[in-house]
N, C-alpha and C positions, 0 to 999 in steps of 0.2 A: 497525388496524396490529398490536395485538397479535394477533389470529386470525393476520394475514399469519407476523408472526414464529413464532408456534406451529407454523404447517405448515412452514414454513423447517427450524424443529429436527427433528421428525418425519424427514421427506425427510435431512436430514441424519444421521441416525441411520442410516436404511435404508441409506444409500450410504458409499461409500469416502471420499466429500470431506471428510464432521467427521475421519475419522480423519487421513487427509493432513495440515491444519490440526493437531491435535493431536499429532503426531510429528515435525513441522515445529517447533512451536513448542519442545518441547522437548529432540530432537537439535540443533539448530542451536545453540544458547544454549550447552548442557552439552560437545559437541564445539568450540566454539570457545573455553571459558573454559578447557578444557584445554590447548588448544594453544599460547593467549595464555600461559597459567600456568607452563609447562613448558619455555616459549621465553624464552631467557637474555637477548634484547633492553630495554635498558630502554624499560618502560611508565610513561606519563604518565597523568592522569585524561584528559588529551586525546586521548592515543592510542586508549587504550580505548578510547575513544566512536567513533572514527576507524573502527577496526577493526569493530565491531559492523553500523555504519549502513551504512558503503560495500557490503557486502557484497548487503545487501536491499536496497539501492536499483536496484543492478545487476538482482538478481532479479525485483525483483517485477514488471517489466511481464511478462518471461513467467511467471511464476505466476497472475497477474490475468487475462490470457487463457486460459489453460489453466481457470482456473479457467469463465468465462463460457461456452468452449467446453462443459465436461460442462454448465452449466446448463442450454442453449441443445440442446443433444443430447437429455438428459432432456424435456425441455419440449416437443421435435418429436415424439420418439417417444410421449408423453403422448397424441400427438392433435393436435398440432400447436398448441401454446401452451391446448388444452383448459381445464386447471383455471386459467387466467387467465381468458380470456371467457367463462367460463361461473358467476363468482361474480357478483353483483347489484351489483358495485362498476365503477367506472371502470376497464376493463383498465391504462388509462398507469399510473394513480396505484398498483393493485397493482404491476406492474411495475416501479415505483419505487422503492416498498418493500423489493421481494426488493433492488432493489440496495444500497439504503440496509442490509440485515440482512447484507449480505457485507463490507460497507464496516464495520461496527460489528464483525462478528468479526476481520476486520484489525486496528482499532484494538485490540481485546483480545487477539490473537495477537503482533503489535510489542511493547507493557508487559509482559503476562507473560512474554514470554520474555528481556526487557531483565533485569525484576527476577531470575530464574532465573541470568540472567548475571553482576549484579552480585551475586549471592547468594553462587555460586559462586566470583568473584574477591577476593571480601572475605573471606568465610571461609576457604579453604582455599589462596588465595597472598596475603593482605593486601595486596591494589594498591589504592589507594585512586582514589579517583571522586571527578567533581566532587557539589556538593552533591545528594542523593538528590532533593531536590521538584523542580528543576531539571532533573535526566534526566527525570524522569515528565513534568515539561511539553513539554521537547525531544521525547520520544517521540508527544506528543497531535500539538504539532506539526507533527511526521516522517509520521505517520502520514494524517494531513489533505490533505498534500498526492498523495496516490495516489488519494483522489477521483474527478477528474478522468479518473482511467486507469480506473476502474471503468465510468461511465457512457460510454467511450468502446469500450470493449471488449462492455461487453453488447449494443449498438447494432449496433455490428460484425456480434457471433455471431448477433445475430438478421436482419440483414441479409445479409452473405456465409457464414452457416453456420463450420462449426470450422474450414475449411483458411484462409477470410480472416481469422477471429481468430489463429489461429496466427499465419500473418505477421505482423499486427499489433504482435502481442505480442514477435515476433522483432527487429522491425524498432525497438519502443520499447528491447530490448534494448542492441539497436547503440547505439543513441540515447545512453541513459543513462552508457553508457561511453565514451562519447567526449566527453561533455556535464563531464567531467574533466578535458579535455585544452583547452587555447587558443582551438581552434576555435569555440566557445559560450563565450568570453569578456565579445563584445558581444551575444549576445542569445540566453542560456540563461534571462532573466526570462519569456520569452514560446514557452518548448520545455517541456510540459509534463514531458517526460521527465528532465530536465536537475533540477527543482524538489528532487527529495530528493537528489540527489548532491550539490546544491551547499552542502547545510546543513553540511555536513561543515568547511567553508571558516569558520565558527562556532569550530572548534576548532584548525583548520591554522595561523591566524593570532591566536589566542588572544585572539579578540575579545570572548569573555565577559567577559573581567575588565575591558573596557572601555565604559561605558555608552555612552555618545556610539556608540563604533563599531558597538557590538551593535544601535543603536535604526536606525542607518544602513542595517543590513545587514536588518535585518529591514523596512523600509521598500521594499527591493526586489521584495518578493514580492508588492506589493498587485497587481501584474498578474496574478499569478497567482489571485489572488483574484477578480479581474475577470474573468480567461479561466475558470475553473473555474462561475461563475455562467452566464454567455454558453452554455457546451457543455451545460450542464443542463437549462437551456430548449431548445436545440437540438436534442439528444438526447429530451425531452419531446415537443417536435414531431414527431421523428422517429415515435418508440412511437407519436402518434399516429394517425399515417398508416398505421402497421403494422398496427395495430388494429381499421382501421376496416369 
């Protein structure tokens, strides 16, 4: 795994993607603490949090495709998936890994640019936040649940190439923003897309400060837990086939 992760950064380096992730992570945080900060609205610790999350939940299934797409590009023009079947390892199980090392740069891309944000709102317009260990778990969280839209997109791109990841990724776009709205009332628990928009509903209805509510609300998600396990063996099987 480490070898896997070492060539991940390398490749990353040579290409525009680390940079992407990198300017992402910290334009988005610094242009939005300004605007939150500067905007006469009053801010709550709950708004905050509102503001921050809704935004990338919306985004990230087309960023998560986009992203799979250059993978999946690089990877064809390599040779056609070459430096996978051609190391002494199980092709799925590398393949796995690069996903699992995009999915662990998400989760460090979400926190630090959380902390950049609340760094930002705290020092230089004092809005206070709910308690700091609490956003970083929210964020592990937040973050966990896009999983699912990783192994679902790399599958994709390696299946229909980037014009069916795109759609994909467009179509989770749709998804997520409407997955807002009524319509996914009775059953955003089993819409993958729907999973980080609704966390938001955590703070719209100020369920943290209520244990009973909070343990309710987070109880809803075990299907998500369930579907996210289900599409990873599936997705698994899939690579395998691809592979063979």
């Amino acid at each position: 795994m480490r070898n896997v992760f070492s060539s991940e950064m390398i490749k990353l380096k040579r290409s525009y993607i680390g940079y992407i992730h990198i300017a992402t992570m910290i334009i988005y945080p610094v242009v939005l603490a300004f605007l939150l900060g500067l905007n006469k609205y009053i801010k709550t610790p709950q708004t905050v949090m509102i503001d921050f999350f809704i935004i990338i939940s919306i985004a990230s299934p087309v960023m998560i495709s986009i992203l799979a797409a250059i993978f999946n590009d690089r990877e064809v023009k390599a040779g056609g998936y070459k430096n996978i079947l051609s190391t002494p390892y199980v092709p799925v199980n590398i393949m796995l890994i690069q996903v699992m090392f995009y999915i662990l740069l998400y989760f460090c891309e979400i926190i630090l640019s959380f902390i950049i944000y609340w760094i930002l709102l705290r020092l230089l317009f004092n809005i206070m936040f709910l308690p700091f260990y609490y956003c970083l778990l929210f964020c592990v969280f937040f973050a966990s649940l896009s999983i699912v839209q990783y192994f679902m997109s790399f599958i994709i791109a390696k299946l229909f190439n980037t014009t069916g990841v795109l759609i994909f990724g467009f179509m989770g776009f749709i998804l997520s923003a409407l997955s807002e709205t009524v319509i996914f009332d009775n059953s955003w628990t089993v819409v993958p897309w729907a999973w980080q928009i609704r966390t938001i509903a955590l703070f719209k209805t100020n369920i943290v400060s209520n244990e009973n509510q909070f343990v309710d609300y987070i109880i809803l998600y075990i299907p998500a837990i369930i579907i996210t396990i289900v599409i990873i063996l599936i997705v698994r099987k899939l690579f395998k086939i691809c592979f063979k």
